[in-house]
ZAMARGU-4260 file (C-alpha; in steps of 0.2 Angstrom, whole numbers, plus 5000, padded with zeros to 4 digits):
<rodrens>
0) 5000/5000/5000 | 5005/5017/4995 | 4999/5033/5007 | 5007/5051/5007 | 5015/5056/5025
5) 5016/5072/5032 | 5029/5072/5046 | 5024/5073/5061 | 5031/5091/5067 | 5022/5106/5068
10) 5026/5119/5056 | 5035/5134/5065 | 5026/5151/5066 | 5033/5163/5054 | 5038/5180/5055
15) 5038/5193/5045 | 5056/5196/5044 | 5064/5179/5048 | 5056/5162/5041 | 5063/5150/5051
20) 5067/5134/5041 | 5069/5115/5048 | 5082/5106/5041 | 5088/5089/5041 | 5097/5083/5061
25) 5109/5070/5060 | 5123/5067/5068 | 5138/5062/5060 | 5156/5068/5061 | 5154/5075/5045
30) 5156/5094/5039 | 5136/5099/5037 | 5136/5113/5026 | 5118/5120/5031 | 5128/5123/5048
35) 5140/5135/5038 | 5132/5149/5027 | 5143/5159/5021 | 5142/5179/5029 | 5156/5189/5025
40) 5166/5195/5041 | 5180/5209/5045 | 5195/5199/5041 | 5184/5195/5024 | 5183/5213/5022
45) 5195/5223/5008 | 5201/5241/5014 | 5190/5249/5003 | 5174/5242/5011 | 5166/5252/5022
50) 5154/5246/5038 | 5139/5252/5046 | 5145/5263/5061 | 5129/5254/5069 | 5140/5237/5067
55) 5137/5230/5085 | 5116/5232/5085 | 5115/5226/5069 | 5129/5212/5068 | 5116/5199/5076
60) 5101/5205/5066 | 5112/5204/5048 | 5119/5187/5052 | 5104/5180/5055 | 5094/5185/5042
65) 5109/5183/5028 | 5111/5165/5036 | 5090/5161/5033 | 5092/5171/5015 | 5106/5157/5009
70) 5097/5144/5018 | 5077/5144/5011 | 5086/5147/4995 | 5080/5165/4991 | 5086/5172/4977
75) 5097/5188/4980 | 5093/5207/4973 | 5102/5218/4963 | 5095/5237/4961 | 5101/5248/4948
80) 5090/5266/4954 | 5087/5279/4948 | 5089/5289/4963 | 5100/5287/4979 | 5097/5278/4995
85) 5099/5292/5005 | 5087/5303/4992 | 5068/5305/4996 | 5062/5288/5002 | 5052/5281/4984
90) 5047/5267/4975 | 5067/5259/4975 | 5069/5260/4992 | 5053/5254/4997 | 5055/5238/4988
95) 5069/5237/4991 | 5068/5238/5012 | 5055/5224/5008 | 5065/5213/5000 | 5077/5214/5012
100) 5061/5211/5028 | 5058/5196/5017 | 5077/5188/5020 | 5082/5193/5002 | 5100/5199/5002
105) 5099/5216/4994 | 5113/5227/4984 | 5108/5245/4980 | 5120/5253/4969 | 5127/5269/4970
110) 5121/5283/4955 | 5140/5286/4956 | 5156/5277/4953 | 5172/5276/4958 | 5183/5279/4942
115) 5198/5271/4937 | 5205/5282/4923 | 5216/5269/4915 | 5214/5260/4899 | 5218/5241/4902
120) 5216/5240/4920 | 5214/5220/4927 | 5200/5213/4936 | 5209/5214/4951 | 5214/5231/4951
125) 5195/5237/4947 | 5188/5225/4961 | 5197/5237/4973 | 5187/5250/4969 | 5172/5243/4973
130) 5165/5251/4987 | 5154/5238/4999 | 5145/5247/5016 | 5131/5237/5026 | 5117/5251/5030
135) 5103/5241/5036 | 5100/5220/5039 | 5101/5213/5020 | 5105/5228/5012 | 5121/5234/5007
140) 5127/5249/4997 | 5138/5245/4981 | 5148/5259/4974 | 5153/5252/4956 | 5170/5255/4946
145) 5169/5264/4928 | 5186/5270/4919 | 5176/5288/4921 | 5161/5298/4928 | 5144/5294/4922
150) 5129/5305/4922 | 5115/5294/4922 | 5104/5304/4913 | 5115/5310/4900 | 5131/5300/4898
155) 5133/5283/4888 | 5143/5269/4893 | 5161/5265/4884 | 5169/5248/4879 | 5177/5250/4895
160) 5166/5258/4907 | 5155/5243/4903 | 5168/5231/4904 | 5174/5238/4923 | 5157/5239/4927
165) 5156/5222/4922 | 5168/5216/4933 | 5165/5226/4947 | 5148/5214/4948 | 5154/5197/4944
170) 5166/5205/4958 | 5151/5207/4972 | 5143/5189/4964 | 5160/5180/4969 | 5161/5191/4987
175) 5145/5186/4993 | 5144/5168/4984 | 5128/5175/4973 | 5119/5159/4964 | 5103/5167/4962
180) 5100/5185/4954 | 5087/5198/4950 | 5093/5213/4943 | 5079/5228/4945 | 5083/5241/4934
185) 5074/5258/4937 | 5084/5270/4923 | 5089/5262/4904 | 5107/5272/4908 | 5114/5254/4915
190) 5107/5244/4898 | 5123/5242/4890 | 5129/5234/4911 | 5116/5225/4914 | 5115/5216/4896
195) 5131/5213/4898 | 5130/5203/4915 | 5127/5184/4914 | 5116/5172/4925 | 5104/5184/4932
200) 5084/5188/4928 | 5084/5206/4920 | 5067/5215/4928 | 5067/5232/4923 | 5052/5245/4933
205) 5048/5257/4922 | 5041/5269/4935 | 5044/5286/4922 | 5036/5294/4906 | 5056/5298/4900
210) 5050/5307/4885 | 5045/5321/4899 | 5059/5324/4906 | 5071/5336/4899 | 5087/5328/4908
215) 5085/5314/4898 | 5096/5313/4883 | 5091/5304/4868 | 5100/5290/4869 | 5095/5286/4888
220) 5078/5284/4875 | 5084/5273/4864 | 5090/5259/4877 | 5073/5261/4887 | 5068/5250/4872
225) 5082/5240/4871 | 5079/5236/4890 | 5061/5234/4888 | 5064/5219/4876 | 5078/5211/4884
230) 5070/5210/4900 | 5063/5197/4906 | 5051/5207/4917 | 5044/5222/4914 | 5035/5231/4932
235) 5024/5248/4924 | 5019/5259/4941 | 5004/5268/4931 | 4991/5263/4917 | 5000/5275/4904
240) 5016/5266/4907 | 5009/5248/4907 | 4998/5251/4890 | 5016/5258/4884 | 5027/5244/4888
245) 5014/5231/4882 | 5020/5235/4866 | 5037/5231/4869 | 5038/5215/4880 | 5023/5202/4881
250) 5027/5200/4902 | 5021/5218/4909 | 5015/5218/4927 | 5006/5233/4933 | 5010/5238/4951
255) 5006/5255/4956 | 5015/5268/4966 | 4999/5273/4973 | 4979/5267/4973 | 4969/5258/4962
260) 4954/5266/4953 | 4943/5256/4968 | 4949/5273/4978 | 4941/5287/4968 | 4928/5293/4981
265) 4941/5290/4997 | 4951/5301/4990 | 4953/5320/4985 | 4965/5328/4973 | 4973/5342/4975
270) 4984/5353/4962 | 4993/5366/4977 | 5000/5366/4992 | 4984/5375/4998 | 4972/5362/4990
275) 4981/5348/4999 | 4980/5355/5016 | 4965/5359/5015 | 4960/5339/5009 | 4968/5335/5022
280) 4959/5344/5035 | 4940/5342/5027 | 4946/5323/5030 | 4952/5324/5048 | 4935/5332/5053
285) 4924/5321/5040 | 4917/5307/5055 | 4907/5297/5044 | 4910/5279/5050 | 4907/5270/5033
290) 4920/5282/5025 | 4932/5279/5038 | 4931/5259/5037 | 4932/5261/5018 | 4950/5273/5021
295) 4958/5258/5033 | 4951/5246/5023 | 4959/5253/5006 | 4975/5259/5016 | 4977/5243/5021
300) 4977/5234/5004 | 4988/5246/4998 | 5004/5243/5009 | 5020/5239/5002 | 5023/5225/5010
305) 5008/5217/4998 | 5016/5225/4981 | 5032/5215/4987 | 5021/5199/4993 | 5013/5201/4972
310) 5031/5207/4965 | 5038/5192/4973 | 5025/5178/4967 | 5027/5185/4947 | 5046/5182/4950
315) 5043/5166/4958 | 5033/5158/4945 | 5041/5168/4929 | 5057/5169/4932 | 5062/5156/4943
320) 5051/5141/4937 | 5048/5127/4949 | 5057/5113/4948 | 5053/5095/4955 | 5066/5084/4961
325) 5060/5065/4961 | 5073/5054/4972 | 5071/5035/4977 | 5075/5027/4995 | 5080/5012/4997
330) 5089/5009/5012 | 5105/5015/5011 | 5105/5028/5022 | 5121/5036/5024 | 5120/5039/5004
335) 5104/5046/5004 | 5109/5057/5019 | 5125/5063/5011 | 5112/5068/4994 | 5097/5078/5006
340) 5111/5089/5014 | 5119/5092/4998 | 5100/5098/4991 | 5099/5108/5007 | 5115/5119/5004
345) 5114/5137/5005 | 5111/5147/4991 | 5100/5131/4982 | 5087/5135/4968 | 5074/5147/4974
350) 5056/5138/4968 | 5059/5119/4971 | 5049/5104/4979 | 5059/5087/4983 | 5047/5070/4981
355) 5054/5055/4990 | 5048/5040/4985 | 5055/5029/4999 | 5053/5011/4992 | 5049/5001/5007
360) 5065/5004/5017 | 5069/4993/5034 | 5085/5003/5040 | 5084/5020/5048 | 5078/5030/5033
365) 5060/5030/5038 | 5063/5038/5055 | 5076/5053/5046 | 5063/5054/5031 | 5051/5060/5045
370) 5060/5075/5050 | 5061/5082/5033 | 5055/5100/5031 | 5039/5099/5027 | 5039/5115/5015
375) 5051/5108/5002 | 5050/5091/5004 | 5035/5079/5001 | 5037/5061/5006 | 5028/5046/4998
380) 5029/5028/5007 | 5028/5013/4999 | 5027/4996/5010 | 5038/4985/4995 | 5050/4990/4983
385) 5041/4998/4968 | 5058/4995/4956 | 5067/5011/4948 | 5054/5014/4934 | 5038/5012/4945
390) 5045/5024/4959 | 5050/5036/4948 | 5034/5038/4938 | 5025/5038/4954 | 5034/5056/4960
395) 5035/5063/4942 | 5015/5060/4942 | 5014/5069/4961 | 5026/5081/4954 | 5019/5101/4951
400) 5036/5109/4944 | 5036/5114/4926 | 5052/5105/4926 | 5057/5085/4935 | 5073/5082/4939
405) 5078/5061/4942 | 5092/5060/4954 | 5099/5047/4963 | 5100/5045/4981 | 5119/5040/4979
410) 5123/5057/4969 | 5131/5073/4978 | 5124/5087/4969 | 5137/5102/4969 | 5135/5120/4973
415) 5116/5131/4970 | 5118/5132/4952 | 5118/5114/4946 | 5098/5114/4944 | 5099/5134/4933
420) 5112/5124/4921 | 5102/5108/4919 | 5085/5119/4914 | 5093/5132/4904 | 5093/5124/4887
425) 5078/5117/4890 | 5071/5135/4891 | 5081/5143/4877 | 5078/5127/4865 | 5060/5118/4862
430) 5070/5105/4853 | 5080/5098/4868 | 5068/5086/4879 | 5081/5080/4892 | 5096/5086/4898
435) 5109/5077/4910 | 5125/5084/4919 | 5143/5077/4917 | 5149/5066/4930 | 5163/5055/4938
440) 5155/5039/4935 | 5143/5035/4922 | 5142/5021/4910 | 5144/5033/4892 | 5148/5050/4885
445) 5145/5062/4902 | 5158/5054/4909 | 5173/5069/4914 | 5190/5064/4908 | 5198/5075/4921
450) 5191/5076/4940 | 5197/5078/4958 | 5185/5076/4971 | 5181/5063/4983 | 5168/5053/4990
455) 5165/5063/5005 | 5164/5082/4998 | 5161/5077/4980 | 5170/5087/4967 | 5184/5099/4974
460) 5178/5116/4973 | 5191/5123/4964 | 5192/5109/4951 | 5171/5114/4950 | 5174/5132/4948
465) 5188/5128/4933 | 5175/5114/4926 | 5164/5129/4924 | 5175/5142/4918 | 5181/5130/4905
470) 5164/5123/4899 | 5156/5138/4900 | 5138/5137/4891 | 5143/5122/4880 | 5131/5106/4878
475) 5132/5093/4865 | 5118/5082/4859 | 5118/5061/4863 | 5110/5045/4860 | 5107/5040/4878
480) 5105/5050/4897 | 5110/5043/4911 | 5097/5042/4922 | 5109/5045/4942 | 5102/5062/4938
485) 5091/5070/4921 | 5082/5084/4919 | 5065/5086/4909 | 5051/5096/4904 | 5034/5094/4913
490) 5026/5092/4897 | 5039/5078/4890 | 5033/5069/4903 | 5015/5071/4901 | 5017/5066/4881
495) 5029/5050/4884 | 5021/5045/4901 | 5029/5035/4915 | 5043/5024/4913 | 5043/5006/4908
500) 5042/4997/4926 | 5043/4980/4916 | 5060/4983/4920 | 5057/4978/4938 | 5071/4982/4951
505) 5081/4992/4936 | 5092/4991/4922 | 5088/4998/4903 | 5075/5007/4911 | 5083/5023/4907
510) 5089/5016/4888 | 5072/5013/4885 | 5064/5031/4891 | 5078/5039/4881 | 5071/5029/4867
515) 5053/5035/4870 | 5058/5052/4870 | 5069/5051/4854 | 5055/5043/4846 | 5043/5058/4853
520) 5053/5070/4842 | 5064/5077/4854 | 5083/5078/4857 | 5092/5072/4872 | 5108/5083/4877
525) 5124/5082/4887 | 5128/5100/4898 | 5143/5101/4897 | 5145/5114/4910 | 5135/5108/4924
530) 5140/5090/4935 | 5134/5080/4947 | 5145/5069/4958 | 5139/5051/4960 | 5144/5036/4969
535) 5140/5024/4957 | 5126/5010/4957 | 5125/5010/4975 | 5110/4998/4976 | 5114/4987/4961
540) 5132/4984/4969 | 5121/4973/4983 | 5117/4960/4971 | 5128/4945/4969 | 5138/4942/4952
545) 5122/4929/4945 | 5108/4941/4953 | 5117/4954/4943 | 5120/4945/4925 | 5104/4937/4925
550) 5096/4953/4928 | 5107/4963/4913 | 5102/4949/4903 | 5084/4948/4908 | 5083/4967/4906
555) 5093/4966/4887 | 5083/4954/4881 | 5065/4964/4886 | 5074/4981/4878 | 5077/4969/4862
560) 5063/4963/4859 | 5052/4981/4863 | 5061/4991/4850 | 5066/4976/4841 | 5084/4982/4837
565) 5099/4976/4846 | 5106/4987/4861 | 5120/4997/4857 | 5137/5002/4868 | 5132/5020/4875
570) 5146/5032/4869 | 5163/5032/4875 | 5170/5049/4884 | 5171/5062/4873 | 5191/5063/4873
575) 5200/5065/4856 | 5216/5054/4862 | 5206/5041/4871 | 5213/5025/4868 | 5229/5034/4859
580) 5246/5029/4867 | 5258/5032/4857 | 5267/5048/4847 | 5263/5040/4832 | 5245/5038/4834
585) 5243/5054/4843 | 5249/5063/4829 | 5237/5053/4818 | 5224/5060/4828 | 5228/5076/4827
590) 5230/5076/4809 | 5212/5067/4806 | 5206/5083/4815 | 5202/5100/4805 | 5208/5111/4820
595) 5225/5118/4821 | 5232/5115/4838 | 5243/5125/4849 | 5255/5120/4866 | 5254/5134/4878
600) 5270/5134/4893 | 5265/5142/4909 | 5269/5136/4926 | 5268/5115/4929 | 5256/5116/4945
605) 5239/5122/4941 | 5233/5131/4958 | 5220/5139/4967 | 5226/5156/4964 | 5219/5160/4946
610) 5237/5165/4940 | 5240/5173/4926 | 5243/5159/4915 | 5229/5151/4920 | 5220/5165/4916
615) 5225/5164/4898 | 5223/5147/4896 | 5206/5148/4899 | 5204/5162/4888 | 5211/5153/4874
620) 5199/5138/4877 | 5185/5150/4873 | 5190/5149/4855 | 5180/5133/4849 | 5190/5132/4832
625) 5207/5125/4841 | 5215/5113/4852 | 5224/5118/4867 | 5237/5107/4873 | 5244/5113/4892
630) 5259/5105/4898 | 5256/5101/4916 | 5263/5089/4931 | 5250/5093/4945 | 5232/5101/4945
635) 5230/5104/4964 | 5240/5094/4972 | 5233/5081/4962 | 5245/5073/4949 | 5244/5076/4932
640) 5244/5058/4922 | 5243/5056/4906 | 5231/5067/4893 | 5215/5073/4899 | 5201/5084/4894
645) 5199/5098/4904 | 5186/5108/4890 | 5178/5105/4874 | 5197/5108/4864 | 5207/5111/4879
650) 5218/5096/4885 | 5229/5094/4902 | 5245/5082/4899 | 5262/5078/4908 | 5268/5068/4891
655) 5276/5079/4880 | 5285/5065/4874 | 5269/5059/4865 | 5268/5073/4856 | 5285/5072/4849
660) 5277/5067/4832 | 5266/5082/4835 | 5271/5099/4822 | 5261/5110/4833 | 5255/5128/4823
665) 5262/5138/4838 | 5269/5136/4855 | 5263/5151/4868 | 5277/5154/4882 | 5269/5160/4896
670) 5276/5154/4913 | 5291/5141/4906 | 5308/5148/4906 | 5317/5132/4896 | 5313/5128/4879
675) 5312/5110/4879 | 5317/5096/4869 | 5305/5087/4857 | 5294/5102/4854 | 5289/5103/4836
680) 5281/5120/4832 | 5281/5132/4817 | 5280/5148/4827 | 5284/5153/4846 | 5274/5168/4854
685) 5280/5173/4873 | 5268/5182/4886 | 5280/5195/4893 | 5271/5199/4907 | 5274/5183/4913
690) 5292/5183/4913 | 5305/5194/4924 | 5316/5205/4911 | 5331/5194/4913 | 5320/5182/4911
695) 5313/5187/4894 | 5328/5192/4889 | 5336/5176/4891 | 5320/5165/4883 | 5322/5174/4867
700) 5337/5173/4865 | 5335/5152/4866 | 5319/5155/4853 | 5320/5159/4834 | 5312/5176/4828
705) 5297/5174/4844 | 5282/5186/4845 | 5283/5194/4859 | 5265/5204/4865 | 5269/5215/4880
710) 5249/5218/4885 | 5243/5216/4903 | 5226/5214/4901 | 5223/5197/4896 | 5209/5195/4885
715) 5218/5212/4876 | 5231/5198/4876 | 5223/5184/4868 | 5214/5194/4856 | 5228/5202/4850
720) 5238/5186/4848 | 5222/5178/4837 | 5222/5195/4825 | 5238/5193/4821 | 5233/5173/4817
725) 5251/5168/4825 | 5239/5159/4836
</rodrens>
C-alpha cells in the first residue's frame, strides 16, 4: 500500500522578517554545510569596504537574516536606481527595504562610481574600487567602478566603462557567493551593464514617462527600448506606462505607486500646496463611520509589504520556474543522507519541491525521512519496493514543477547552480527534451575525463569552479542520458508517460525512456557545464555476480525485443586521444582533425590562485576552432597523468614525449623559462608579462624570431595574439 505522510512536526510560526526553516538533524562527524552559510566578516573585508558605524546592534540581526536568505534558497537582489538611497524615500527603496524584511540579500548601487582612469586596467585592480557598506539588515550599498564619471541621465557607457562595470559585479557575485539574481533596473542608463552581466533575471520598473523629462538625453531613450525587450520582466507603476510597455515586452505587470481606481471617492485631489492641506483637513473632521472603514480598509490593501508579497510571486513563477526533484529510497541511508544535505545547501534554487519515493525501506531511513522540512520536501511511502521505473513515475505524476529532475540518492549534487544549468537549454531550445550533467562515474559519454573530488565532499571546489570556467555554456547532443540524475520538461513527461516498470528492480530502464523520447521527436543533450558527483550504482552493487547477470540479461533481452533492434554500447568519453598511446598515433589524431592546435607553457602546477597563466589558458579555450594542449605535472596537488580533457578543445597532459610526432602551429610561452626538447612548432609567441626581464631576455634569446605581446590585460592579450593569426 502506497499513502502520502506528512511528518509529524508542527510547522514553525513565521515572522515577517525571519522564516525559520527546519532542516535535516543528523549526527555524524561530517562537515554539514547547512551549519555554515557563508556571511562575509571583518577579516573577509577589503580596505576599501566600508561598515555600518551601527555594526554592533546590527551584527546579530544581519547574520541571521543573511544565514536564513542562503538557507530557504532565496534568490538575491540587485537594484540599479534611479535615485539614491539616501534621496527621498520612493518606489526603489521601498522595495527594496521589503526585499530585504523578506530575508532577500539586497545590493543598491550607487548613482556614482568610483573611476579608474586607465585603459587596460585588470580585474583585480577594478575589484578594489568597489565600494561595499552594510546600511541596514540585508541591504548593502555597492559603489561600482567605471574608467570615468557617468551622468545617468546623460552620459553613455564606453567599451570600457562597461567592461569595469562588468567586473565590478561578477566582483560582488563571487564576494557574497551570489547563485541566484534579479537585477531591477529603474533608469535604461545601466542597459549596456546589465546586458552585459550573465546568469541573472533582467526585471526592469519602468516607474517614468522619459520622454517628459528634459534631463533625459536621447539616447537614455533609445535603450529604454532595448531594456524593455531584453528583460525578462517588465514592472509599469501607472496605466499609461503599462499600455506603453505592452508594446514592447509580452510579460508587463502593473503595480502601482499609489491606489487603484477602487479609491476614487476616498480620495481627494489636490493641484497646490493650499488644496492639499485643506484635503487633508475636510478629512480629519469628516466622522462618517462607513467612509472611515472604507479609508483603513483601502490603506490597508495598499501597503508595500503586499506590492512585494505580488512582485515576489510573478518572479517566483516567471522567472524562477519550479522545479521538482523525484529521488528514490531504498535503504542505504548514509548515501541518501549525504544527497538531502547536499539539496539543502545554502544558496539552492529558489522555487523547488523534493518528492521522495521511499521504496519500502527497513533501516533508519524511515525515522530521518520524517524529520524532513515539510515545506520543500514531500514524502511518499511505499510498503515493498516499487523498482526504479515504478517509483520514479509515481513522483513525476505527484510532481507540480514545470520542470522534474531524476536523481539518485547516491549522487552529491554540487554548489546552487547545478539545477539553473540543467533547465537552461531546456528553456532557450523547444528542441531539447532531456538534459543530463557530466559526472565522475557514468556508464557513456558524460563521463569527465579530468576530475578531483572525493567521496566525501564530492567534486573539489576549485576543480568545479575551473570545470565551469572551461565549459562555459557548451552542451552537445547524445544518444542515451543517464538516468543518476536527468532533467525534463513537465510536458515531455506528460506526452511520453511514466517509465517502463517491466524493468522491475532496474536496468535499461533509462535506455528505454531515452528511446521514448527520441521517438517523441525530441533531442536528448549532454551540459557540458554543469555535474553531478555520483557514487555509482549503490544499490545494484548489493546484488551478487548471478543476481546481477541474469538481471542485465533479463533486462537486454526485454529492451530487444520492445524496439526490436539490438542494444548498442552508449558512447565512449568524449576525449579525442582516448585510447591513443603512442606519438605515432597521437599525431594521427591530430591530423584526422580539421583544428590547428597550439601548446601553451606556463607554470607546471595548476593552483587555486587564478594566475595569470591560467587565466590565459582559459581564455584561449574560449576559442572553439582550436585545440589547446597545456603542459602540466600537478592540478592541485593532484598529479597530472597522462592526457585529459579539461574543455571541449582544451587538453591537460604531463607527456610531452607523445607529442614528439606532434608539428604543433604555435607554442605560447607563458610561465616556462626552458625551451624544451622534442617540441615541434612552426612559430613561438611569449607572454611578457609573465616573465622577469632577465627572464625574457634570456628566453628569446633560446627561441628563433618569437612574437613577443607585451599587454597586461589578458583578454587584450589573447585577442591580439588571434588577430595577428600567430595563434
Amino acid at each position: 500500500m502506497i499513502k502520502a505522510a506528512t511528518p509529524p512536526i508542527p510547522k514553525p510560526r513565521q515572522s515577517k522578517k525571519v522564516i525559520p526553516k527546519k532542516r535535516l538533524h543528523v549526527q555524524s562527524p561530517l562537515p554539514d554545510p547547512v551549519d555554515s552559510p557563508y556571511v562575509p566578516d571583518q577579516s573577509e573585508l577589503e580596505t576599501n569596504t566600508v561598515v555600518s558605524l551601527n555594526e554592533n546592534t546590527e551584527e546579530t540581526e544581519t547574520s541571521r537574516m543573511q544565514s536564513h536568505a542562503e538557507e530557504s534558497g532565496l534568490y538575491d537582489v540587485f537594484r540599479f536606481p534611479v535615485i539614491d538611497w539616501e534621496s527621498s524615500w520612493q518606489r526603489p527603496q521601498q522595495f527594496s527595504q521589503q526585499f530585504a524584511l523578506h530575508g532577500h540579500r539586497v545590493f543598491y548601487m550607487t548613482t556614482g562610481v568610483a573611476v579608474l582612469q586607465k585603459e587596460h586596467a585588470t580585474y583585480e585592480e577594478v575589484s578594489r574600487h568597489v565600494k561595499i557598506k552594510r546600511i541596514e539588515p540585508n541591504v548593502w550599498l555597492i559603489t561600482l567602478c567605471a574608467n570615468r564619471r557617468l551622468d545617468l541621465y546623460r552620459d553613455q557607457m564606453s567599451a570600457a566603462d562597461i567592461q569595469y562595470l562588468k567586473w565590478s559585479t561578477d566582483y560582488v557575485m563571487d564576494r557574497f557567493h551570489i547563485e541566484h539574481l534579479v537585477s531591477i533596473v529603474d533608469l535604461p542608463f545601466w542597459t549596456p551593464l546589465v546586458t552585459a552581466m550573465e546568469n541573472h533575471k533582467l526585471l526592469y520598473d519602468c516607474m517614468d514617462e522619459l520622454p517628459d523629462f528634459s534631463t533625459n538625453d536621447k539616447s537614455i531613450l533609445k535603450q529604454e527600448e532595448r531594456l524593455a525587450r531584453e528583460a525578462d520582466l517588465v514592472l509599469a507603476s501607472s496605466q499609461l506606462l503599462y499600455g506603453r510597455m505592452n508594446f514592447l515586452h509580452s510579460s508587463v505587470l502593473l503595480l502601482r505607486n499609489g491606489t487603484d481606481n477602487e479609491a476614487v471617492g476616498l480620495a481627494s485631489l489636490a493641484r497646490t500646496t493650499e488644496d492639499f492641506e485643506q484635503a487633508i483637513e475636510r478629512s480629519l473632521q469628516d466622522d462618517d463611520p462607513e467612509q472611515i472603514d472604507a479609508r483603513k480598509q483601502c490603506a490597508a490593501q495598499h501597503t508595500w509589504e503586499m506590492r512585494y508579497q505580488e512582485l515576489h510571486q510573478v518572479i517566483f513563477e516567471k522567472l524562477f520556474p519550479k522545479v521538482s526533484i523525484v529521488l528514490l529510497t531504498y535503504n542505504n541511508w548514509p548515501y541518501t543522507r549525504q544527497c538531502l544535505l547536499s539539496l539543502q545547501k545554502p544558496h539552492r534554487y529558489p522555487n523547488l519541491e523534493i518528492i521522495i519515493i521511499d521504496n519500502g525501506s527497513t533501516d533508519e531511513t524511515l525515522h530521518h525521512l520524517s524529520e524532513l522540512d515539510p515545506d520543500l520536501f514531500r514524502i511518499i511511502y511505499s510498503s515493498s519496493n516499487l523498482g526504479f521505473a515504478a517509483g520514479t513515475s509515481l513522483g513525476c505524476r505527484k510532481a507540480t514543477g514545470e520542470y522534474i529532475i531524476l536523481l539518485n540518492n547516491d549522487t552529491i549534487p554540487p554548489d546552487g547552480s547545478w539545477i539553473r544549468r540543467l533547465i537552461r537549454p531546456l528553456e532557450q531550445n523547444q528542441e531539447i527534451g532531456m538534459t543530463g550533467p557530466m559526472s565522475n562515474h557514468v556508464g557513456n559519454d558524460q563521463t569527465v575525463d579530468h576530475f578531483a573530488g572525493n567521496p566525501i565532499e564530492g567534486a573539489n571546489p576549485h576543480w568545479l569552479q575551473d570545470f565551469y570556467d572551461l565549459n562555459k555554456g557548451s552542451y552537445r547532443y547524445t544518444d542515451v542520458l543517464g538516468f543518476f540524475c536527468v532533467a525534463m520538461k513537465r510536458s515531455v513527461f506528460e506526452k511520453v508517460g511514466g517509465l517502463d516498470s517491466n524493468y522491475g528492480i532496474g536496468m535499461f530502464e533509462d535506455d528505454d525512456y531515452c528511446e521514448q523520447v527520441k521517438r517523441a521527436g525530441f533531442k536528448l543533450a549532454v551540459i557540458e557545464d554543469a555535474f553531478v558527483y555520483h557514487h555509482g550504482s549503490s544499490t545494484i552493487k548489493k546484488f551478487t555476480s548471478d543476481e546481477h547477470d541474469t538481471l542485465w540479461k533479463s533486462s537486454k533481452a526485454y529492451y530487444e525485443r520492445k524496439w526490436n533492434k539490438p542494444w548498442q554500447m552508449p558512447k565512449r568519453p568524449d576525449n579525442l586521444f582516448i585510447g591513443a598511446d603512442t606519438p605515432e598515433e597521437i599525431a594521427a589524431r591530430l591530423n584526422k582533425n580539421d583544428h590547428p592546435c597550439t601548446l601553451v607553457l606556463g607554470g607546471v602546477d595548476w593552483s587555486r590562485q587564478n594566475t595569470r597563466w591560467q587565466q590565459i589558458v582559459k581564455q584561449l579555450a574560449a576559442d572553439q576552432e582550436r585545440i589547446i594542449i597545456v603542459y602540466l605535472n600537478k592540478y592541485h596537488h593532484h598529479d597530472m597523468i597522462g592526457i585529459r580533457k579539461a574543455g571541449p578543445h582544451l587538453y591537460l597532459t604531463n607527456r610531452l614525449d607523445l607529442f614528439a610526432h606532434v608539428p604543433f602551429e604555435s607554442t605560447l610561452y607563458c610561465g616556462e623559462t626552458n625551451v624544451l626538447d622534442g617540441v615541434q612548432s612552426q612559430r613561438n609567441v611569449i607572454d611578457a608579462c609573465s616573465y622577469h626581464a632577465h627572464q625574457l631576455s634570456e628566453l628569446r634569446s633560446k627561441l628563433t624570431a618569437p612574437a613577443v605581446f607585451e599587454e597586461l590585460q589578458v583578454a587584450f592579450l589573447v585577442r591580439q595574439i588571434m588577430e595577428t593569426t600567430l595563434l
